[in-house]
LOMI-374764 format. One line per 10 residues: their letters; for each residue x, y, z of C-alpha. Coordinates in pm, 1 decimal. Layout:
BEGIN
a	X,Y,Z | ...
This chain:
BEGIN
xxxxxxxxxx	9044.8,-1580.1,6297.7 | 9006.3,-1625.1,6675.1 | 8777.3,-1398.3,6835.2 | 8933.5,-1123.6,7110.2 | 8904.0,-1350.2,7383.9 | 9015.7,-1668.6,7279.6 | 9371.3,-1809.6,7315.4 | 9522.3,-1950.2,7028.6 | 9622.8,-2320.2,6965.0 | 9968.2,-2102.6,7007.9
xxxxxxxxxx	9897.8,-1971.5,7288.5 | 9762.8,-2268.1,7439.1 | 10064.3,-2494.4,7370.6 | 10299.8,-2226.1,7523.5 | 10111.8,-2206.3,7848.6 | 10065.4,-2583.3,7882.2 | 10471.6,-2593.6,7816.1 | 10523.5,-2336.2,8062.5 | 10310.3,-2549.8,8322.6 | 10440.1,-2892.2,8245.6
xxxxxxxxxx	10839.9,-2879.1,8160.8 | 10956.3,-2756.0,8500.3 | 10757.8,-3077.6,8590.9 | 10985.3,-3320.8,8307.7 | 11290.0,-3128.8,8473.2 | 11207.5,-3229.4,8821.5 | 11104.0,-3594.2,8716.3 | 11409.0,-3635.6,8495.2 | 11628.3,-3470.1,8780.4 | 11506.8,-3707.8,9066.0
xxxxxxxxxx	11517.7,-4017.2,8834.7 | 11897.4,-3928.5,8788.1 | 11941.2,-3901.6,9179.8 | 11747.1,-4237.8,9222.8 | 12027.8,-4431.2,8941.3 | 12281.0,-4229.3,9106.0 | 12173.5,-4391.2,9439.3 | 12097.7,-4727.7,9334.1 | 12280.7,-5100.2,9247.3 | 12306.9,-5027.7,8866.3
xxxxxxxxxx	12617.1,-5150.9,8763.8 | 12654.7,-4946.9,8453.4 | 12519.9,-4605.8,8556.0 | 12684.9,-4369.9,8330.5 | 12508.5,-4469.1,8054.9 | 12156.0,-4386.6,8197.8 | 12290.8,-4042.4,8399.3 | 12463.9,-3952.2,8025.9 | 12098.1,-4006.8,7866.7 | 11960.2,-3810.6,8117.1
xxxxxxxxxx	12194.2,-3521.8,8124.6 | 12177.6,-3468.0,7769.0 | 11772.7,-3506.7,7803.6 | 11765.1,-3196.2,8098.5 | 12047.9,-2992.2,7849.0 | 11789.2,-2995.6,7592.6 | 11433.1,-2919.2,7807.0 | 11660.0,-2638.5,7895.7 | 11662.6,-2510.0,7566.2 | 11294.6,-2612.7,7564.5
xxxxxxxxxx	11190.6,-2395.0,7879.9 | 11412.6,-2090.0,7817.5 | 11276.5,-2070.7,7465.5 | 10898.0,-2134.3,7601.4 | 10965.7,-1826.7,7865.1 | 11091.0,-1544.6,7619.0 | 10819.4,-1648.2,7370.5 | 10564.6,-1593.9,7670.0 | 10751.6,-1257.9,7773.8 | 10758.7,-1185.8,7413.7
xxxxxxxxxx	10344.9,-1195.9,7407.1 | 10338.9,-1049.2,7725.9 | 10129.4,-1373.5,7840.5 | 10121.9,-1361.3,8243.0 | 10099.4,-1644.1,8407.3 | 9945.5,-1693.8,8805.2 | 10013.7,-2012.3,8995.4 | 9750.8,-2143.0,9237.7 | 9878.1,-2509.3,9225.2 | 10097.0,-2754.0,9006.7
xxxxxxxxxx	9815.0,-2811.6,8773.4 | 9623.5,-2483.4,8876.3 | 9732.2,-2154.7,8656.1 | 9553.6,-1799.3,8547.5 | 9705.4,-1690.9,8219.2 | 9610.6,-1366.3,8154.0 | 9664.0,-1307.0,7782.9 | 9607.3,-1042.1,7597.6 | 9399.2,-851.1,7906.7 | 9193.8,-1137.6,7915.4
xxxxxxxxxx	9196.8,-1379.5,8232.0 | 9193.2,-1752.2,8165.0 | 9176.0,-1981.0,8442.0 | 9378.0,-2297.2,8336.0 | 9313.4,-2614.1,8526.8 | 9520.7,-2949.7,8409.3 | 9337.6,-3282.8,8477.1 | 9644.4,-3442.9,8623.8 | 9624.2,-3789.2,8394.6 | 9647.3,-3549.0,8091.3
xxxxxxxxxx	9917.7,-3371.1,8230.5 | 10075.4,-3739.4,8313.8 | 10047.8,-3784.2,7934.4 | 10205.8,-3544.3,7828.6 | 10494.8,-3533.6,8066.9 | 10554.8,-3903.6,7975.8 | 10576.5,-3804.7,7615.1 | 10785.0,-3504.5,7649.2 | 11019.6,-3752.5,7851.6 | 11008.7,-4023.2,7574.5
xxxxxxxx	11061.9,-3729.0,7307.1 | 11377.6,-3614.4,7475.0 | 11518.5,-3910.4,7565.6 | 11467.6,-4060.1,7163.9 | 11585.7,-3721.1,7078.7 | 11931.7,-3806.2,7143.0 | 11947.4,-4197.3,7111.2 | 11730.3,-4256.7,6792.4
């Protein structure tokens, strides 16, 4: 049992979620601007891919933010990688080394994109 003041591996995963998939959106968005833009002679393929990959991290984020309104987490931006999360009355300061959060944005991206090609 976790004491009173401790988040939850739960918890954690939520709040990291909440922090990092509006960053896969805007990386998966921009990538399909730069194909859009550039001498690929097949580009549907790739924009297809991606729109089905940004349909899905919708899903993804919308589920992530009612189950953090659902445990009344709050969560305080200072930066990209720089967060409070006050859960359960108690104030966390969350700060994400960015090649961690690099890590795990590249492996949400390769998760969603397998998801619907396997």
């Amino acid at each position: 049992m976790a004491k009173f003041n401790e988040i939850t591996k739960e918890e954690k995963d939520l709040i990291y979620s909440y922090i990092l998939l509006p960053i896969v959106r805007r990386l998966l968005e921009r990538d399909m601007k730069d194909i859009e833009v550039s001498g690929i002679k097949f580009k549907e393929p790739y924009i297809r891919l991606i729109e089905d990959a940004l349909k899905c991290l919708s899903v993804n984020l919308r589920d992530v933010k009612s189950e953090i309104w659902k445990r009344q987490i709050k969560m305080i931006r200072h930066g990209d990688l720089d967060y409070e999360a006050v859960v359960r009355g108690w104030t966390h300061h969350v700060v994400l080394h960015p090649n961690l959060a690099k890590e795990w944005v590249e492996n949400k991206i390769s998760e969603l994109l397998n998801k619907q090609h396997p």
